[in-house]
C-alpha positions in Angstrom: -34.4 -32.8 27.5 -36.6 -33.9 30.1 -36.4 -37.3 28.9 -40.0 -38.5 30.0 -41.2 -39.2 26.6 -44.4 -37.9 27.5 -44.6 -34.7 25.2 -45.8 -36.8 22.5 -49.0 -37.2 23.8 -50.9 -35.4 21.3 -49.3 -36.9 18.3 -49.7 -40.3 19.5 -53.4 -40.8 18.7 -52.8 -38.9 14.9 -49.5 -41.3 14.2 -51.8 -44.4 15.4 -53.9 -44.2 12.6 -50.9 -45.1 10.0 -48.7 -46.7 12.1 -47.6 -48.5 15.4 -46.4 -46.5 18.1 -44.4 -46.6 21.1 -42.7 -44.1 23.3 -40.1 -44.2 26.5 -38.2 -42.4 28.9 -34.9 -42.2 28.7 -33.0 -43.6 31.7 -31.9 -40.4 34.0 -28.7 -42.2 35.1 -26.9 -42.5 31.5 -23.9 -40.8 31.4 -22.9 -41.3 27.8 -24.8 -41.0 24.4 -23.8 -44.8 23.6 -26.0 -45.5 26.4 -29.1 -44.2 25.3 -28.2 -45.6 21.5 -28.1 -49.2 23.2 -31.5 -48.3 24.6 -33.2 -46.9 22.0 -32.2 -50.1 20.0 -33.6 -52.9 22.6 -36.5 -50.7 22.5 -37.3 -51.2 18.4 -36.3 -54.7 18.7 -38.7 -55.7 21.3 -41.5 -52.9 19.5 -40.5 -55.0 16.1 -40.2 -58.5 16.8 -40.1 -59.4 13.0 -37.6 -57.1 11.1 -36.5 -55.3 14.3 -36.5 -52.1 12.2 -38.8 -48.7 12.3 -39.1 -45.2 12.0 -37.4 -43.5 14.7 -38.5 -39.7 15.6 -36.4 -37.7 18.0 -37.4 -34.0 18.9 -34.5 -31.4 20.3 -32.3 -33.6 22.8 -34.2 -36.7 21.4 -33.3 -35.5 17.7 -29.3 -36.4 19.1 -30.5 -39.6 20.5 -32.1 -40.5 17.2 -29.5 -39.4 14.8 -27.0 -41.2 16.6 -28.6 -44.5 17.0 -29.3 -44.3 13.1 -25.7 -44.1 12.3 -24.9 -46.7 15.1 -27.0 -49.5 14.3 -28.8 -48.4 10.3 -29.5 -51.7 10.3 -32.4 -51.0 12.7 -33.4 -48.0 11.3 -36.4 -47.9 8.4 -36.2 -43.9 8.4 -35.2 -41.2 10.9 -37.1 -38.2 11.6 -35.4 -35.2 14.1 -37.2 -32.4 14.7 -36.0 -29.1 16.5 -32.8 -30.7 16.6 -28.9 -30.6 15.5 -25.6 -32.0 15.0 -24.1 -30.2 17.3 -24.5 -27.7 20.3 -23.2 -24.4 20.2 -22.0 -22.4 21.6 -21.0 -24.7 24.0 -20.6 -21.9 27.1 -24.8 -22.5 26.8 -24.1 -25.5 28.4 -22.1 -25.0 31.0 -24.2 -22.5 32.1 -27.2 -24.1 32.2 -25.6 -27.3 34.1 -24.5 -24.8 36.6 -27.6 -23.1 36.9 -29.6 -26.5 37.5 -26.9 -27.3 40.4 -27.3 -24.2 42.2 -31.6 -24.0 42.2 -33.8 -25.8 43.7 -35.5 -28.6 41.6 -38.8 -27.7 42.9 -38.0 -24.1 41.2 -38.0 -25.7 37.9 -41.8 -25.5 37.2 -41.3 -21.9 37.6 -38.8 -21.3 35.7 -41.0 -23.3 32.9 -43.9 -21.3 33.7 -41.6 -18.4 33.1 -40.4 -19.1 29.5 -43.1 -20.7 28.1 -43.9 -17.2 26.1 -40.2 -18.1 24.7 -40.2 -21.8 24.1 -43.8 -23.0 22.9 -45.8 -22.0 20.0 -47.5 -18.6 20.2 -51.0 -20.3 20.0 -50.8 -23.6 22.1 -53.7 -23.7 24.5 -53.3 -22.9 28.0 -54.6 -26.1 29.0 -51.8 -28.2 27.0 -49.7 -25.6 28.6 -50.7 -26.4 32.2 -50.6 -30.0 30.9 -46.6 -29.6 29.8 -45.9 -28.1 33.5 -46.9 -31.4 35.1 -45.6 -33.5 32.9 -42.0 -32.1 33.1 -42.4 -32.1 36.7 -41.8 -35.7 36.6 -38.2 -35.1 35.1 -35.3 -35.1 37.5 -32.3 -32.8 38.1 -30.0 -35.6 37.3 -31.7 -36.6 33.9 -31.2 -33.0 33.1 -27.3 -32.9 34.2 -26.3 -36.1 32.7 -27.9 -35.0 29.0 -26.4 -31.5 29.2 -22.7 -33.3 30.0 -23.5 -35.5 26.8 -24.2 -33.0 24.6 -20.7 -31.1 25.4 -18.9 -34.1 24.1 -22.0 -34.8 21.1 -20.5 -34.1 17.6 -21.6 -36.0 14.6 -21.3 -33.4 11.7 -18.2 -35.3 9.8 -20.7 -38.9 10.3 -23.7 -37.0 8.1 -22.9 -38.1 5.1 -22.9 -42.0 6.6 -26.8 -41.4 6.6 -28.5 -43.5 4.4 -31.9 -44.1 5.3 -34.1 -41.8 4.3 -34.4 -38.8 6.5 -36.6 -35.7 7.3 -35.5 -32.7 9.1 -38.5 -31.1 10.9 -37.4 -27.1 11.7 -39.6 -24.6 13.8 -39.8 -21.0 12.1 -39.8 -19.3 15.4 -37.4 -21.8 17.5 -35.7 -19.1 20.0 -34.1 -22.2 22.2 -31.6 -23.0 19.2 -31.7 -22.2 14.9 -33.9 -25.4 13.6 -34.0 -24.1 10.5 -30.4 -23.9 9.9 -29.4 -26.7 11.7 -32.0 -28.7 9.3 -30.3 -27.1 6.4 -26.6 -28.1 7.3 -28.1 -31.5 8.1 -29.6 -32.0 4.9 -26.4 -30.7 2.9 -24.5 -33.2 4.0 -27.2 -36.2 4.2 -28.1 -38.0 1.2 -31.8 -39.2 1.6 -33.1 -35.8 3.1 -35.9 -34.0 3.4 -36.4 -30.3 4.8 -40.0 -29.4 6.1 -39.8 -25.3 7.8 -43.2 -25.7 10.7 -44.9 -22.0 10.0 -45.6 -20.3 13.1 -43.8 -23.2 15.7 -41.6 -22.3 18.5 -39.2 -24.7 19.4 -42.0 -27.0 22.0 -44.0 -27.5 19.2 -45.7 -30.9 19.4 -48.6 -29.9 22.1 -49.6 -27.0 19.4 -53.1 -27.7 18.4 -52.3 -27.4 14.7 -49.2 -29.6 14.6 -50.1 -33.5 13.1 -46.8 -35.1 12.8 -48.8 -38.0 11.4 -50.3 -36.3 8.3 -46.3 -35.0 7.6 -45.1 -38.8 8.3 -47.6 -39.6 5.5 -47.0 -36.7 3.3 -43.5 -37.4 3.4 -43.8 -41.4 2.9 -46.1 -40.9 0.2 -43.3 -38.3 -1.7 -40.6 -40.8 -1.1 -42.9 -43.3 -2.8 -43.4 -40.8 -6.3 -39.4 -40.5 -6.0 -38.7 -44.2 -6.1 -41.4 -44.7 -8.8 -40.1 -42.6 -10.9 -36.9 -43.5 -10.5 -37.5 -47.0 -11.4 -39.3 -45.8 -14.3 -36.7 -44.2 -16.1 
């Protein structure tokens, strides 16, 4: 939700290693979900000159971004992974409360309000310094990033497109996600998806990917390798 982009900082060195990488903000003053689709594609094309296609990871507000630009432009897409993430919001009174809440306090509040619920939104065992590192990273977000992504999600629906899905997918879930139920989000995503994968993260709240234990590359490859033994065997038989 606070759109910077930056919050993949740790993962970007272990993904590096396996594959090229590139993150962005998303642009505060989008006002529809279409928006951010036509951005996240003119971002693979110009990261993927040849093919124009790659693996797209979204986490939580990102995971909507992603799933919709994959069943907007599949072409584009080589796999999808959303992590933390769902199909839709509810309930949806969440959302109206929160927009109003962000209207009536002062932006400069906002770290402390962070500061406040980190016990509730990180994993139990991320280091305080990644914490302190999340505050001023987030500080960078603005109040009308935040507002304009809250008003698209009250409109964001895409559970009857699921099944549309047909690049293979993986639903990355936090055990102890107290924001919104990964888990079972992941699970109703999967159902109706046709290339899916489910992976539960032990131990994760829902800001999981400054944990020190969390290496999104070494599930990218896990999972690649798996879909690999799958086709194999496929075209064996």
């Amino acid at each position: 939700m606070d759109g910077t982009g930056e919050l993949f900082y740790r993962q970007v060195p272990l993904l590096e290693k396996s594959h090229t990488v590139v993150t962005y903000s998303l642009p505060d003053e989008a006002t529809s979900m279409d928006t951010l689709t036509d951005d996240l594609r003119c971002v693979i094309e110009q990261a993927a000159p040849g093919d124009k296609r790659a693996i797209v990871m979204g986490e939580s507000f990102g995971g909507t971004v992603a799933l919709s630009t994959a069943l907007r432009y599949p072409e584009h897409i080589s796999g999808l992974v959303v992590l933390n993430s769902f199909p839709y919001f509810a309930p949806q009174f969440r959302l109206r409360l929160a927009s109003a809440g962000i209207g009536m306090i002062p932006w400069g509040a906002m770290s402390v309000v962070r500061r406040l619920t980190s016990f509730f939104m990180h994993s139990r065992h991320t280091h305080r310094e990644e914490l302190r590192k999340f505050l001023e990273l987030t500080s960078r977000s603005t109040k009308l990033g935040y507002r304009n992504r809250l008003n698209i999600l009250k409109t964001y629906d895409v559970r009857d497109r699921l099944r549309e899905l047909k690049c293979p997918t993986l639903f990355l879930a936090a055990e102890n996600d107290h924001l919104i139920p990964s888990v079972a989000q992941a699970r109703l995503m999967a159902e109706r998806t046709s290339c899916a994968t489910i992976r539960v993260l032990t131990g994760h709240g829902h800001i999981c990917l400054i944990a020190p234990d969390l290496d999104i590359g070494q599930i990218l490859m896990e999972w690649q390798t798996l879909g690999s033994q799958v086709e194999s065997a496929s075209k064996s038989q």
